[in-house]
ROLUMVEX-451293 format. One record per residue (C-alpha): residue number from 0; residue in three letters; x, y, z. Coordinates in pm, 1 decimal. Example, Ala and Ser with C-alpha at 12.3 -4.5 7.8 and 13.67 -1.06 7.14 Angstrom:
REM residues 2
PT   n res       c1       c2       c3
PT   0 Ala   1230.0   -450.0    780.0
PT   1 Ser   1367.0   -106.0    714.0
END
This chain:
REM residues 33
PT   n res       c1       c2       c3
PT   0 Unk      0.0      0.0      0.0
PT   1 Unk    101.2    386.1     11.9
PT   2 Unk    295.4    511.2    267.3
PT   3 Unk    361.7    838.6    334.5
PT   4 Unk    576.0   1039.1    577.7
PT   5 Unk    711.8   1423.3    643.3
PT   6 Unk    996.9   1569.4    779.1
PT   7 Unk    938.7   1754.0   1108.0
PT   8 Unk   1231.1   1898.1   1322.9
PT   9 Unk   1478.4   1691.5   1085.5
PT  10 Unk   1274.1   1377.0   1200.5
PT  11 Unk   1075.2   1172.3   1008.5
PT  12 Unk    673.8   1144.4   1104.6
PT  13 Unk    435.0    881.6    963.7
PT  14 Unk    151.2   1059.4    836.2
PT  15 Unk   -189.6    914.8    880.2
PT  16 Unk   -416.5    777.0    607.5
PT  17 Unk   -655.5   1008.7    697.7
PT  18 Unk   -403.0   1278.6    584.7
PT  19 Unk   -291.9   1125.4    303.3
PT  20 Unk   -304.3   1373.2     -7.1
PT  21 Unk   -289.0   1672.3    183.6
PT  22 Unk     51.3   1819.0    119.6
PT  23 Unk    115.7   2176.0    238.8
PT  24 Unk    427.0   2387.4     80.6
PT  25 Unk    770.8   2363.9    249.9
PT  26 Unk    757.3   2054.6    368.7
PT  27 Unk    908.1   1770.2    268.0
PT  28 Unk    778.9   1369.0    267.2
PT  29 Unk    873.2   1047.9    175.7
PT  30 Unk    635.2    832.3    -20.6
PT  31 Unk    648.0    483.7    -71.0
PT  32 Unk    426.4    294.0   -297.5
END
């Protein structure tokens, strides 16, 4: 499945499914498919 995560505080977060496809400018993720 997709997997998605984001870079917070030079740390990488898992981001929910419930968040997936909301991206917001300057951040950066990972996805995985």
């Amino acid at each position: 499945g997709l997997e998605i995560w984001c870079i917070e505080n030079l740390r990488v977060v898992a981001v929910p499914k419930s968040s997936h496809g909301k991206f917001f400018c300057g951040s950066s993720y990972i996805i995985l498919n």
